[in-house]
N, C-alpha and C positions, 0 to 999 in steps of 0.2 A: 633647333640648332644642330648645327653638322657636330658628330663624335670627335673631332679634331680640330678642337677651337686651340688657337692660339691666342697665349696670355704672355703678361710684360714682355721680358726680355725675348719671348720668341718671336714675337713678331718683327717680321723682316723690312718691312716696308720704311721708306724716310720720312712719310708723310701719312696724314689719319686724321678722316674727320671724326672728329670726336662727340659723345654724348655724355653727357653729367651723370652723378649718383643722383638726382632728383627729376631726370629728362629733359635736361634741357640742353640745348647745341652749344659747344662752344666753338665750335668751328674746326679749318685743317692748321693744324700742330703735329710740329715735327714729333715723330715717335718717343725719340728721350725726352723731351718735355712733356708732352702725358703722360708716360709711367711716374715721373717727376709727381705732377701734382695726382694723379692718382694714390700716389704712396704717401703723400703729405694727409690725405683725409682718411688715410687707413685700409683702403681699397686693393683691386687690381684691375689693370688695363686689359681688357677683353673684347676680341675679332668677334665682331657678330656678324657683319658680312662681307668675308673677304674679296669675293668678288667684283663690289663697286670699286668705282676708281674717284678716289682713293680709297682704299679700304676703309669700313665704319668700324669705328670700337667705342666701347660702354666702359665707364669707369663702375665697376660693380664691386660685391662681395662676392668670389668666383667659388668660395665654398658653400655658403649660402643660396647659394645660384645653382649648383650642383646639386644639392639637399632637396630644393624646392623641385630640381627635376624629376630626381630621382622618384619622389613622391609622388608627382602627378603621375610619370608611368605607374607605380603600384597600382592609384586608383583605376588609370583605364582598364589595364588588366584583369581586375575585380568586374570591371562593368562587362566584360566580354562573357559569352557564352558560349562554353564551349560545351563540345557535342561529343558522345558517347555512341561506342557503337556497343550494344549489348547485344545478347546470346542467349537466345533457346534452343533448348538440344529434344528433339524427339527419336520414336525410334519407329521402324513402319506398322507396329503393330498396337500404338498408344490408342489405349480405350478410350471414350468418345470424353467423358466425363472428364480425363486427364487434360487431355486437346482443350477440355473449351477452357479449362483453369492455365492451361499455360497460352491462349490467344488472350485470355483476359491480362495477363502477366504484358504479354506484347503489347496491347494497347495502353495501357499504362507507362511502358518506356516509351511510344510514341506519342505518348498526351505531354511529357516531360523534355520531349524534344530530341528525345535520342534515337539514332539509328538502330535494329534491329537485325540482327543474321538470326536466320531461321535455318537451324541445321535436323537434318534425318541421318540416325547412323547406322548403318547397315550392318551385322555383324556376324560373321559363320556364312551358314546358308540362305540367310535372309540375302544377298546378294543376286541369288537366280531368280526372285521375285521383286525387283527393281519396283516394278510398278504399283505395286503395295504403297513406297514411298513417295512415288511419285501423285499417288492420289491423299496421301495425307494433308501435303505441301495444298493442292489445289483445293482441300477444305480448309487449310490458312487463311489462304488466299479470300476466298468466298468469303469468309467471317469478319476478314478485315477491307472489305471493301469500301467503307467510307474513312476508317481510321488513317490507312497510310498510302504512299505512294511504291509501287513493288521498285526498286530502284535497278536490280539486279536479277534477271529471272532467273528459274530455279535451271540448277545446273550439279552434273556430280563430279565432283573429286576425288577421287582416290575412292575411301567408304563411306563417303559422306555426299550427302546431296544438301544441297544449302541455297538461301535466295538471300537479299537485303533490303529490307522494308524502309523506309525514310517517311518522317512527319510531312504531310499534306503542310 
């Protein structure tokens, strides 16, 4: 239902086919007559689709109606998955034993479905040796070759050389 339904009194229209608190049609009545008997059973007269001609309205409980909506968005939003993008940080001179603990770390966020950045941070004089970093990354790379998809190839920024791995 559109964010801007119109109830009782707003609705502009002189005529409205109407639908029961139990669904059933009672046909086109003029507008102040089904607010009329929508108020007589405790209700409110509710635009479900304004568009047709005549416009369609539901004699409802429009707070109750509200309630219910509100809750089924909660659940969709429970059911969605949402995706992370996590961060490993190396540096170009990480001993082999550290690397395979922090690819094992990366497979893990990409077995859970999360995107990975893989940063090298270059610091001082490690700078004039670039390529140090640059073959760290492509043993990443080599290790996680069935795990993930490289999304992003490695590239440097500023002092930071970085790629984005994403789940296969």
């Amino acid at each position: 239902m559109t964010p801007k339904q119109r109830i009782n009194h707003f609705i502009k229209n002189p005529e409205v086919r109407v639908i029961g608190a139990e669904g059933e049609q009672l046909g086109i009545l003029k507008t102040s007559e089904a607010i009329r008997q929508a108020r007589e059973i405790g209700y409110d007269l509710v635009e479900v689709a304004p568009t047709a001609d005549p416009p369609v309205c539901r004699i409802m409980d429009y707070g109750k109606f509200k309630y219910e909506q509100s809750k089924k968005e909660h659940r969709m939003r429970l059911n969605q998955k949402s995706t992370q993008v996590k961060e490993v940080k190396f540096r170009p001179r990480t001993d082999k034993h550290d690397m395979e603990t922090k690819v094992r770390q990366i497979r893990d966020f990409l077995d859970e479905g999360n995107k990975t950045k893989v940063t090298v941070m270059f610091r001082g004089r490690e700078m004039a040796n670039q390529e140090l970093g640059f073959k760290a990354i492509q043993k990443v790379i080599e290790e996680l070759k069935g795990a993930g998809n490289i999304e992003s190839p490695p590239r440097m920024e500023g002092r930071n050389l970085y790629m984005v791995v994403a789940p296969k």
